[in-house]
C-alpha positions in Angstrom: 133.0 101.8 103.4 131.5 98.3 104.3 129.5 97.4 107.4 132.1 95.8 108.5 134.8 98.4 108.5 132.2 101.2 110.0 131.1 99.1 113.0 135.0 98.1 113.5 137.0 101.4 114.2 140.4 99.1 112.7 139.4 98.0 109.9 138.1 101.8 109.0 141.9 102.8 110.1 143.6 100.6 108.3 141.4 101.5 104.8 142.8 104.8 105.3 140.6 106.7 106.7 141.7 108.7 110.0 139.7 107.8 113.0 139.6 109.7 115.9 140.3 108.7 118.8 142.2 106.2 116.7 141.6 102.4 117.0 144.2 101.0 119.8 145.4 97.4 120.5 149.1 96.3 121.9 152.1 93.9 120.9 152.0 91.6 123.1 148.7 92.5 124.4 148.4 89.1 125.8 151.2 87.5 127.7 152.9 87.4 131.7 151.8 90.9 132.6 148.4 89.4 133.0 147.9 87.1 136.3 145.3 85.3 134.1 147.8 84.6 131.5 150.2 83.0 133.9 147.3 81.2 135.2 146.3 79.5 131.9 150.1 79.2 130.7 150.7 76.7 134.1 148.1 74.4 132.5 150.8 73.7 129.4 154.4 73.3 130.3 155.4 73.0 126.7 154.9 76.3 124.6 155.0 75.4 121.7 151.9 72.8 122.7 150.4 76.0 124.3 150.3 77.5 120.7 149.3 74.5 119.6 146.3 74.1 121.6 143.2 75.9 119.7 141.7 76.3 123.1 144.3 77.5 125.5 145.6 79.6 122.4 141.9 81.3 121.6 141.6 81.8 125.4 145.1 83.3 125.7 143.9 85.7 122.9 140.5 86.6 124.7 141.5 87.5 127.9 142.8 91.5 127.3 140.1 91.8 125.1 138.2 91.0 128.0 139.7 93.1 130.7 140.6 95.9 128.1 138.5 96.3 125.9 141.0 96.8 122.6 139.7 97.3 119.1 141.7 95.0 118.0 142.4 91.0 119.2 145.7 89.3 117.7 146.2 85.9 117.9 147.8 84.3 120.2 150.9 82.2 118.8 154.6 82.4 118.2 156.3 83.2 115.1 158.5 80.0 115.5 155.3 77.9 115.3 155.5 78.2 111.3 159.6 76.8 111.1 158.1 74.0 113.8 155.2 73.3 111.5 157.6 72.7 108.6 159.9 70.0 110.2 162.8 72.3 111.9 163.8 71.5 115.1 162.6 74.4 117.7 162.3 74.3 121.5 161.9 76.4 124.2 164.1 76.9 127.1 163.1 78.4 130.3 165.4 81.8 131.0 167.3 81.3 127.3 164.5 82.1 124.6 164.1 79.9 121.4 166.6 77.1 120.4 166.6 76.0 116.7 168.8 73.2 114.8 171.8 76.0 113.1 170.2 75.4 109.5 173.9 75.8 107.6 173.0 73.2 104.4 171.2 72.3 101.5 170.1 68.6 103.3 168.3 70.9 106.3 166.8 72.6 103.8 165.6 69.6 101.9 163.9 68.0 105.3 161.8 71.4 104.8 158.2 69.8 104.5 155.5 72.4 103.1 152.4 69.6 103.0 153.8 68.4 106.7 153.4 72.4 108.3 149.5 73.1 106.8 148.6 69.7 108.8 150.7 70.9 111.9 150.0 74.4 111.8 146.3 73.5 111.4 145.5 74.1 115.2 145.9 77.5 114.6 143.4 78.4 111.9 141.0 76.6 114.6 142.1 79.1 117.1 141.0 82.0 114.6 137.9 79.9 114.2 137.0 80.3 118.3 138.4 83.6 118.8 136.5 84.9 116.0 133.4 83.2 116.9 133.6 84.7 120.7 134.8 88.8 120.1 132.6 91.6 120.6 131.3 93.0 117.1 133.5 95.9 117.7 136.7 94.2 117.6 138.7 93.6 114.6 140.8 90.0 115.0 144.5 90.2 113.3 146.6 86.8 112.6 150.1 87.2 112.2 153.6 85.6 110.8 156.7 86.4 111.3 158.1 87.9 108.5 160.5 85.4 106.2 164.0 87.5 106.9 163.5 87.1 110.5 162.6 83.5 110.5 165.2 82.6 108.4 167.6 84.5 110.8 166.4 82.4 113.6 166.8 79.3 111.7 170.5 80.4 110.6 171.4 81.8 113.7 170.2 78.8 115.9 168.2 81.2 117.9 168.4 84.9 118.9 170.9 87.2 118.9 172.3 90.5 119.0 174.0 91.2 115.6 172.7 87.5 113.6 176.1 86.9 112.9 175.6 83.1 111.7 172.7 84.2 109.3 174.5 87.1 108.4 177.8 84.6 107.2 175.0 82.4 105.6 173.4 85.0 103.7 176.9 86.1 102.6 178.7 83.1 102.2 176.4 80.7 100.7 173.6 83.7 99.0 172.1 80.4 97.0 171.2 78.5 100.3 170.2 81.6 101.9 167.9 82.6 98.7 166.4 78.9 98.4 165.8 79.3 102.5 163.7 82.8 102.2 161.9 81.1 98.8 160.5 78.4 101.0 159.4 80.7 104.0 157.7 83.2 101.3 155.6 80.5 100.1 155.1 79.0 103.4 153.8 82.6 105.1 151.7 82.4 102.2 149.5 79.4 102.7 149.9 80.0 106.6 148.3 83.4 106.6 146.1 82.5 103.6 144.6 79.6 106.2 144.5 82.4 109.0 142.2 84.8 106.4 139.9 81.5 105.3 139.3 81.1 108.9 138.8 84.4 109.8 141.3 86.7 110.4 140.1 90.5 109.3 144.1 91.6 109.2 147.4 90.1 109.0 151.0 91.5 110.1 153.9 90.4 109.2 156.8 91.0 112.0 160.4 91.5 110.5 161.7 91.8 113.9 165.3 91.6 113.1 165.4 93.9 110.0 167.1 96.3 111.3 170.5 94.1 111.4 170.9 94.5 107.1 171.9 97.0 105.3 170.3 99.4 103.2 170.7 96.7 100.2 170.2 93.3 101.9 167.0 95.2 103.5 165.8 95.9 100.5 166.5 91.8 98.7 165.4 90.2 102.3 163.0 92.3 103.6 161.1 94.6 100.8 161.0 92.5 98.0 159.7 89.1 99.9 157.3 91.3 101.5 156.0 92.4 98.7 155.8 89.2 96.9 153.4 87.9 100.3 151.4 91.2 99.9 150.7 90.7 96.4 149.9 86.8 96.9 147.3 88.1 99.7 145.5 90.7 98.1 144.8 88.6 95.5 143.1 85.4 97.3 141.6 87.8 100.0 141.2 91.7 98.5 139.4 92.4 101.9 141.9 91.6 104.4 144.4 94.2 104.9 148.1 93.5 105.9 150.2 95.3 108.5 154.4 95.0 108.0 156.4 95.9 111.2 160.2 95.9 110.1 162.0 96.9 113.5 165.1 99.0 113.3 164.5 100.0 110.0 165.7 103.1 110.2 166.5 105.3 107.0 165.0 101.9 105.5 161.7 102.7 106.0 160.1 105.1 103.4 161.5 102.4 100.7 159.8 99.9 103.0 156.2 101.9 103.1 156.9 102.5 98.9 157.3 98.8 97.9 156.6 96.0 100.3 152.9 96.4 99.4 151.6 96.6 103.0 148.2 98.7 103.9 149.9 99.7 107.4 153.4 100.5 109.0 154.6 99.6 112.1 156.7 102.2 113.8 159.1 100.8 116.2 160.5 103.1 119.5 162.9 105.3 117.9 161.1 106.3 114.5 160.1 110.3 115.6 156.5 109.8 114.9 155.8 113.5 113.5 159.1 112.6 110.8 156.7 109.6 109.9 153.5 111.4 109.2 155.4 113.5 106.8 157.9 111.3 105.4 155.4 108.1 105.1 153.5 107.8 102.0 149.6 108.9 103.0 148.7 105.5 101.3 149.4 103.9 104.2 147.9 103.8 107.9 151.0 104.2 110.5 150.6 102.3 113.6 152.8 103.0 116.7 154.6 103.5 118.4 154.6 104.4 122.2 157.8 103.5 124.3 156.5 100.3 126.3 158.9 101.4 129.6 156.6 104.5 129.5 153.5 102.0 130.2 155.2 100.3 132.9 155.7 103.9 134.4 152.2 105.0 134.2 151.1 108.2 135.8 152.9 111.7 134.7 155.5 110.0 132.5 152.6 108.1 130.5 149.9 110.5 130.0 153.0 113.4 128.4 154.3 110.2 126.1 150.8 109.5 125.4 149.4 113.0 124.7 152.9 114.0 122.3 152.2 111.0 119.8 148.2 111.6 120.2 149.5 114.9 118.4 152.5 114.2 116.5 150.5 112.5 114.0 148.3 115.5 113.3 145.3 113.6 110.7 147.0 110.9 109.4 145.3 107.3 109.3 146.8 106.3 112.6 146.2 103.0 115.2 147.7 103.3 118.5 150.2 100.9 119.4 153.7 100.2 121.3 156.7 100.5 119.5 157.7 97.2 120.9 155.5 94.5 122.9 154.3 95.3 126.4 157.2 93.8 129.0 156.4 91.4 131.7 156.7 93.7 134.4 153.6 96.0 132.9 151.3 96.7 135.7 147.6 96.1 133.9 146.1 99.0 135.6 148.8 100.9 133.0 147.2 99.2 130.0 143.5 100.6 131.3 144.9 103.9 132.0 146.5 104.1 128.6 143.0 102.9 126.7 141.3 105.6 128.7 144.1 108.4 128.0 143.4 107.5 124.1 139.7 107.2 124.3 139.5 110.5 126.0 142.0 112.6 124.1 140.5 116.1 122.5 
């Protein structure tokens, strides 16, 4: 093990090796629960400028690693920023989520500008830059992309939804345009998390939020196997940065998922039993999960029993402590210190 990985309790988790207490950080670790957050978000009206902006960004990602004390800092950004970057219309509405141009043909697909999103998306490797530049030696920074099935749902869909109907009729209907679509977003994840590890990120995750809308065989076309191709491109440019895939909902999915998509760690989402994952999961890969966050906002009794059945459900797997979704606006941050100090203390 390198100096590196010893001195930074992640980076030794997510080589394998089973670190106790185990390393701890939190989707959404920074965001509205945080009075400071809301503070610096007022200053930029505009999210996706807020993104944009290397120092509002690097100071959105500072601030819980401030307060908290994580092992781990992820960057602050949005996994719309990379279909922005490339020349599809996205905006932000207040109380409505992301709205995207419905991307339906082979002309929106064409306006698709790879060159145009390295120079756009270029604030953020400068956000790495600073953040890296300003954490404690301790703790590990992770940049992240969404992963391509989910942003090509967005772009398909127009936005979120429950069941992706739109992209689900695209990916049906017109499989060539939906192919040619997840093509471009493999290669563009690519050179967008290969500029995040030149600048400094020690780990990437890729987040298939909306994976768990496929079945068992589209999961494995859209969501393994372009995975895996971004996994293999990565470990080859940087053999030192290891890669963390979080495909929510995957449900029966997910042992072909921690078998092929070539990812060092798995994200467990809510309602994956954790003890089913230690024995089902390949050992070649570092879980990472998977607390309920509505048990954070609880706090007291409700926490520390959630808290103390995964802390054991695991038994000696290579484990980092996480949510099984991001923390929720309404998170009280005395919860998030209680938590670190339940984990820290365990055994």
């Amino acid at each position: 093990m390198d100096g590196a990985m010893r001195l930074k309790p992640l980076l030794a988790a997510l080589a394998g090796e089973p670190v106790r207490p185990p390393p701890l950080w939190l989707m959404r670790q920074a965001g509205r629960y945080l009075p400071e957050y809301r503070a610096l978000r007022a200053r930029a009206p505009d999210f996706l400028g807020f993104c944009l902006s290397p120092e509002l960004a690097a100071e959105a990602t500072l601030q819980p690693v401030r307060r908290f004390r994580p092992d781990a800092a992820i960057l602050f950004a949005d996994i719309l920023v990379l279909p922005h970057a490339l020349g599809h219309p996205v905006r932000f509405e207040a109380g409505e989520g992301p709205v995207l141009e419905r991307l339906a043909t082979r002309a929106q697909l064409d306006r698709l500008d790879a060159a145009r999103a390295l120079e756009v998306a270029a604030p953020v490797s400068e956000t790495v830059r600073q953040v890296r530049a300003a954490l404690p030696p301790e703790v590990a920074l992770i940049g992240f992309a969404g992963a391509p099935f989910t942003v090509a749902a967005y772009m398909a869909e127009g936005g979120g939804s429950r069941d992706f109907a739109h992209a689900k009729r695209l990916m049906y209907g017109d499989p060539a345009l939906f192919e040619a679509l997840m093509d471009r977003l493999v290669e563009a994840t690519i050179a967008y998390l290969s500029a995040q590890a030149e600048a400094g990120a020690e780990a990437l995750m890729l987040f298939d939020s909306w994976a768990g809308v496929l079945s068992p065989a589209m999961f494995d076309r859209h969501v393994i196997v372009p995975t895996a191709r971004i996994a293999a491109a990565l470990k080859a440019r940087f053999p030192q940065v290891r890669l963390i895939g979080f495909p929510r909902q995957a449900g029966g999915s997910l042992v072909a998922y921690a078998e092929g998509a070539g990812v060092d760690a798995v994200g467990l989402d809510t309602a994956v039993p954790p003890a089913w994952a230690a024995r089902a999961l390949p050992r070649t890969v570092t879980l990472q999960g998977n607390l309920d966050p509505l048990a954070l906002v609880a706090g007291g009794e409700a926490l520390r029993e959630e808290t103390e059945a995964l802390l054991e459900a695991i038994g000696d797997r290579a484990w980092i402590f996480n949510l099984g979704h991001g923390v929720v606006p309404e998170t009280p941050p005395e919860h998030v210190a209680e938590l670190i100090a339940l984990v820290r203390g365990h055994g």
